[in-house]
N, C-alpha and C positions, 0 to 999 in steps of 0.2 A: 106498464110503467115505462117513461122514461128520460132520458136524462143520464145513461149510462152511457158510461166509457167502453168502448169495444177494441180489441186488438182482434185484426182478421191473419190467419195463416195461412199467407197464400199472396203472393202480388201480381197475379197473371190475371185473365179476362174474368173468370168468375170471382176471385176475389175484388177486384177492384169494381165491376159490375155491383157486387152487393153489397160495397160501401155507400153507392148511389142509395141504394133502399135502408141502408141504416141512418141515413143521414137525414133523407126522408122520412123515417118512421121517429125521427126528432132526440137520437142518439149520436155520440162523438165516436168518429173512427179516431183514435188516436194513433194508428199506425197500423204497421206490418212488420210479421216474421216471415222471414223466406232463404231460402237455403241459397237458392241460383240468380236472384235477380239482385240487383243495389241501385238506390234510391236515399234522397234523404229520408222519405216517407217509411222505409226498411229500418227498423230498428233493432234488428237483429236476426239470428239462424233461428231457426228450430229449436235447435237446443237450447237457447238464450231466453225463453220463451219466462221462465220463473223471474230471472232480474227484471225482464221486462213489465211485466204481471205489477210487478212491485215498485218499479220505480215509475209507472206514469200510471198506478193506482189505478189498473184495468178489474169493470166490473165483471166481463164476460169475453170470452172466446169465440171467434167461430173460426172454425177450420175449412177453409176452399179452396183445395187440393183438389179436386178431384181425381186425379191420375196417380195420384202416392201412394206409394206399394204397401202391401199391409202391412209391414212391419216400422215401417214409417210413423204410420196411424198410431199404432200399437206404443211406437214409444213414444211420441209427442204426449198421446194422450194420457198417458205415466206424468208426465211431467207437469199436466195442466191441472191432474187429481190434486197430486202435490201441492198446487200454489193454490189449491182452493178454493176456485174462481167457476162461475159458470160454465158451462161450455157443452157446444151443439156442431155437427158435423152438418154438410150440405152433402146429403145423400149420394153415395157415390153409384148413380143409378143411371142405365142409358136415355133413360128420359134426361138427364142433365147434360151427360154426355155428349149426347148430340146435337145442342144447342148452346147458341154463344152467351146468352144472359142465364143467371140465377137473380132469386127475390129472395126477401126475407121469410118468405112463406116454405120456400125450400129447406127451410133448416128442420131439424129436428132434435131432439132427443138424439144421444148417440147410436149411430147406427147401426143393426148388428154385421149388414155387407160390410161396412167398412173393415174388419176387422180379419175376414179371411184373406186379404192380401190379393186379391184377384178383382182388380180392375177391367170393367168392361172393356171390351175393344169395340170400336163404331169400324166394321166388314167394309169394305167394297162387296156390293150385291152389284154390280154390272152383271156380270156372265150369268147371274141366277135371273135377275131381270129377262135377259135373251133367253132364257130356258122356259121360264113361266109366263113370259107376258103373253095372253092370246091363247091361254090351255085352260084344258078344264083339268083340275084338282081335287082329289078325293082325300079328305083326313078322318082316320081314325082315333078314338082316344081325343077327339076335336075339344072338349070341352074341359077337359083337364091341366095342371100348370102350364105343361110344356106343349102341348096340343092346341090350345089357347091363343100361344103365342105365334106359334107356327104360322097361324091361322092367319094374325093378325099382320105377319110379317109377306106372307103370303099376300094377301090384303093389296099389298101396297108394291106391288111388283104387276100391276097390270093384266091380270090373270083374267079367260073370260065369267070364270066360276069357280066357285071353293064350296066345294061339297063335307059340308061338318057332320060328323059320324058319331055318335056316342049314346050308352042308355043312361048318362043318367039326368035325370029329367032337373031335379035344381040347381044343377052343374049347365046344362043346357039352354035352361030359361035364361039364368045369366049372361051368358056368350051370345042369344039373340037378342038381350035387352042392349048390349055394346055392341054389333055389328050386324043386328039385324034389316036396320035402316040400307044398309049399303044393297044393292038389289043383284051384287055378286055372291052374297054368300045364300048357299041353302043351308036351312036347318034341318036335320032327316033323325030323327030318334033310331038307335039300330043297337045290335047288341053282334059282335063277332063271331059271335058261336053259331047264331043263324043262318044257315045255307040259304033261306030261302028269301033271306031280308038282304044279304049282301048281294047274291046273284040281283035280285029285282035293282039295286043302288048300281051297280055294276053297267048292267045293261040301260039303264036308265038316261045317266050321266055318259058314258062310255069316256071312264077322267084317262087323260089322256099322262098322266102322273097321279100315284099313291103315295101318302106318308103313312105307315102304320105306326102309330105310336100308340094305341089303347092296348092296355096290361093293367094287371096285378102288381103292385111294385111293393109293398111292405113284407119285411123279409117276417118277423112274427108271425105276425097273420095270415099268413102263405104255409109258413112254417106249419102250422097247425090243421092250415087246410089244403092240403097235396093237389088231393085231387080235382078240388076245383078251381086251383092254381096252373094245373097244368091244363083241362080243359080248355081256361079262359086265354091263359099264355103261349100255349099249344096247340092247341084245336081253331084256335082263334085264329091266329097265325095262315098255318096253312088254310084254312077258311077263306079268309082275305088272297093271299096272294094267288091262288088257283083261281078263283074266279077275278082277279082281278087279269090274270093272263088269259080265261077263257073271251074277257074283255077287249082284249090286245091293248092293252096300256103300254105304254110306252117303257114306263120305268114304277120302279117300286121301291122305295126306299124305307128299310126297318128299322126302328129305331129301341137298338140295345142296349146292357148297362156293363160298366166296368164289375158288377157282380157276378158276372159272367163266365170271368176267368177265374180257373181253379174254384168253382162252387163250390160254397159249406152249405147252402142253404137251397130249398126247394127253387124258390123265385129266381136265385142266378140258374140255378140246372135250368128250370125252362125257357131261360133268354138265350141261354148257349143252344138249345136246342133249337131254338129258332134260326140265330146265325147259323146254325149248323145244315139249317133246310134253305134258308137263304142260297149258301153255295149249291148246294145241291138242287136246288130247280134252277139257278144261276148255268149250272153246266150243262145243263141241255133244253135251255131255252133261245131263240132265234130274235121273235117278235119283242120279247119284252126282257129289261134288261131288268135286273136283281142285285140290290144291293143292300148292305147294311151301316150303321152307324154305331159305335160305344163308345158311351163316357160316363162318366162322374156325379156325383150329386151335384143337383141344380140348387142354387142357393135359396129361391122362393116357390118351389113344389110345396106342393100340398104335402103334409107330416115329414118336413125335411127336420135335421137340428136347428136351422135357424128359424121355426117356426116355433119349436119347442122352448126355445131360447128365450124368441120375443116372448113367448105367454108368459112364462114364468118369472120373467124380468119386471111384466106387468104388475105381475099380483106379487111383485116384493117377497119370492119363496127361490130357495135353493136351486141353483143349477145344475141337473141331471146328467153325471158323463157316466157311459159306462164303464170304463178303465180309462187309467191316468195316462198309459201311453198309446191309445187306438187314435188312428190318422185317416183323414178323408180327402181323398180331392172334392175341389169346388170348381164351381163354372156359374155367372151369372145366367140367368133366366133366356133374356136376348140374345148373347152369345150364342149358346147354346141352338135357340133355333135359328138366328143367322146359317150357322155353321151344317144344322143338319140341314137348310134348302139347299147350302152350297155342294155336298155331298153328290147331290144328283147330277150337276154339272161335270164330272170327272169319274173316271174310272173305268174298269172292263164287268161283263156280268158277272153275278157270285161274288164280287171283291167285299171285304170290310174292312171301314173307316176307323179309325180311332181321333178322337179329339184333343187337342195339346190342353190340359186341365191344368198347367203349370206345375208348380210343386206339392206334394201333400202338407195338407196343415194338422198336426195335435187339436183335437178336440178340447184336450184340455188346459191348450195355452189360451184357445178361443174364447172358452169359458171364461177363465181368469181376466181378459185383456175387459171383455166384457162386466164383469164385477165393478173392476176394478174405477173403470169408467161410468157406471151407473149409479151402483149401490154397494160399495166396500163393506155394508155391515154383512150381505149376504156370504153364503160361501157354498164349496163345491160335493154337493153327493156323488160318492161312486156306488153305483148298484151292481153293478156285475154287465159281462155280456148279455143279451140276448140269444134266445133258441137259434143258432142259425149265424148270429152276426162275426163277421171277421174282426181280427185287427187290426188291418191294412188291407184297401183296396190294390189291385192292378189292372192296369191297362191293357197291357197283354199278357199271352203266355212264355215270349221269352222276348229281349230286348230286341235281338238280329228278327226280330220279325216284323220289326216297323220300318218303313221306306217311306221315305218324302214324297209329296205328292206337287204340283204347281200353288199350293196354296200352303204357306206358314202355317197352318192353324192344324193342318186335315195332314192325315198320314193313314198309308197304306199296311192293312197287316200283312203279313203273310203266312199265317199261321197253319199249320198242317192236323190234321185229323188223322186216327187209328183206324177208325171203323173204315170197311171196304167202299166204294161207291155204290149206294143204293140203299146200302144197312140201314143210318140213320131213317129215311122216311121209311123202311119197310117195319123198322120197330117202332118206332112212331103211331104207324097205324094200329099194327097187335095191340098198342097198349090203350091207341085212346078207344077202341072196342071195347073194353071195360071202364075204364072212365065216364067214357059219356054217355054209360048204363048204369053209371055210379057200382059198377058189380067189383070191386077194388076200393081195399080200404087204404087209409093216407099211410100205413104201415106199410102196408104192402107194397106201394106203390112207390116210397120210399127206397125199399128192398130192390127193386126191380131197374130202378137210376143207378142205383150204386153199379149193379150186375154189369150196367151199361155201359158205368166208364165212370161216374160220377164219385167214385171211391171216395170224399172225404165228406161227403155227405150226411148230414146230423142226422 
């Protein structure tokens, strides 16, 4: 249809951009709200946004902000429910971000990114550029949200090879149907636990840089199944970076999660256990340096809440929190692996990275913000925690442990450990002797983390 009247929010390059395409597609701009610019074409703030609505009988909304802080989003889009008017966001997504035009094809439904407050940043990749162009690259976990992207971000930094590591085979097929064509990437089907499929990748490629990002990542499902959480998270682990040093790679960079610290749940215990062999092959390795990375939920991972969010917003049913005040950090998808290529570029061996995730957001403002925006008839279930799930994430174990690093974003922990030097891999091994003989039940093995150190462990 049209023939409709438009007010766009926003009077910088994207909005004025996709007044070009509204005007085009044979609709009236009748103006702009905008907070920081003035124009006659500016008919008001933000907040002006309802008299506006009303006094030049606007049929529809779009918001081209892109850069405006979620809380921004959050109350404008209060204000647009209110005046009962259409209205569609222009995805606040790095693909927008890093280019100077939108179209009317960019809009959507409101978005659920828009909503956590965490606006991509578009990195300077210089320094990661000079680290990767002209290497060979080994990723594990390649076919996965964040592995995915890596891959792709990789991609485009001049690399002579990107070796994608992963089992799972429709997770796979996909990643070679989008970059298969490219004659730098290998597809290699592998599974981590394999000694004999990573040494054969290892020595094959000889990458002269590792990302390990393939794990176990859902805390329920881990929750219930221990021991092949810690196999796949642990066994896997050291699997990879031993032969990836028996390899002489250069660098090896792990990639952790803010579940890490202080774990209630299986899957943080075995990420921390990881960082934990991180440093500890880190301090007596020459050839190959050791590092790690931890942060936050990725906003479009596979079984993140905002995938949850989108489904159920789909099919017009109830938003799922599970308590009214549990809080999450977020990090867009590209950010994220931006940040983990940059990681490699800095640092001493054994160090770990934390990621600036900006401020924790309530689930259950998100929720609401999103209703509120979609479908007001909906509302919000509380189900309880999950086996396992925290409150509140952290980033570290105590503040005075994070040191800046040369990049804004990346910060150094410096976090200290109990156990004597050598402890952690030496129980490590006792244990996965049972595990990877399945001869240990998830009880037991349960039992046996706590003993270790893991005390708050469900």
């Amino acid at each position: 249809m049209t023939g409709r009247r438009i007010l766009i929010a926003g009077f910088g390059t994207a909005g004025r951009s996709l007044a070009e395409d509204v005007a085009h597609a044979g609709d009236t701009v009748v103006g702009y709200v905008d907070d920081d610019q003035r124009s006659a074409e500016v008919l008001g703030t933000l907040t002006d946004v309802a008299s506006v609505v009303d006094g030049y009988r606007v049929d529809a909304v779009y918001f081209a902000i892109p850069s405006a802080r979620g809380e921004v989003v959050r109350e404008f889009t209060s204000l647009v429910t209110a005046a009962g008017v259409e209205y569609a966001i222009v995805p606040r997504t790095y693909r927008i971000m890093s280019r100077e035009r939108v179209s009317v094809a960019d809009l959507t439904d409101v978005d659920v990114l828009d909503f956590v407050g965490r606006a991509p940043v578009k990195h300077d990749m210089i320094h990661a550029r000079e680290l990767i162009a002209g290497k060979r690259i080994l990723v594990t976990g390649a076919a996965g949200s964040i592995g995915s992207r890596i891959v792709a971000q990789l991609a485009s930094l001049d690399p002579e090879t990107v070796v994608c590591a992963d089992r799972s085979e429709p997770s796979m097929f996909r990643l070679d149907q989008q970059l298969g064509a490219d004659d730098r990437i290998r597809i290699e089907m592998a599974d981590v636990q394999s000694e004999s499929r990573i040494g054969q990748l290892m020595e094959q490629y000889r990458p002269h840089i590792v990302f390990h990002v393939a794990a176990y990542k859902h805390v329920p499902l881990m929750q219930a199944n221990a021991v092949e959480a810690f196999n796949n998270n642990v066994w896997g682990t050291l699997n990879v970076l031993r032969h990836a040093q028996q390899a002489a790679a250069e660098r090896v960079v792990y990639v952790s999660t803010d579940k890490a610290v202080h774990p209630t749940n299986v899957m943080g215990a075995t990420k921390r256990l990881g960082e934990l062999i991180i440093a500890e092959l880190g301090s007596h390795s020459t050839a190959t340096r050791f590092s790690g990375v931890r942060f936050g939920n990725v906003l479009e991972s596979e079984g993140s809440v905002m995938q949850t969010f989108r489904r159920q917003l789909q099919e017009r049913c109830n938003l799922t929190v599970t308590d009214p005040d549990i809080t999450r950090y977020f990090m867009t998808i590209d950010e994220a692996a931006q940040l983990v290529i940059q990681t490699a570029t800095t640092g001493r061996n054994g160090e770990l990275f934390v990621l600036d995730m900006g401020e924790p957001i309530r689930v259950y403002d998100l929720a609401k913000s999103l209703i509120d925006a979609v479908d007001p008839r909906l509302s919000i279930d509380i189900v309880g925690l999950r086996p396992g799930e925290k409150m509140f994430e952290e980033l570290s174990y105590q503040s005075s442990a994070v040191d800046a690093t040369t990049h804004p974003k990346i910060f150094i922990l410096t976090e200290t450990d109990d156990h004597r030097p050598e402890e952690t891999l030496a129980w490590v091994e006792s244990v996965l002797a049972d595990t990877r003989q399945h001869g240990i039940s998830d009880a037991d093995l349960k039992t046996r983390m706590r003993d270790f150190g893991f005390a708050a462990l469900q």
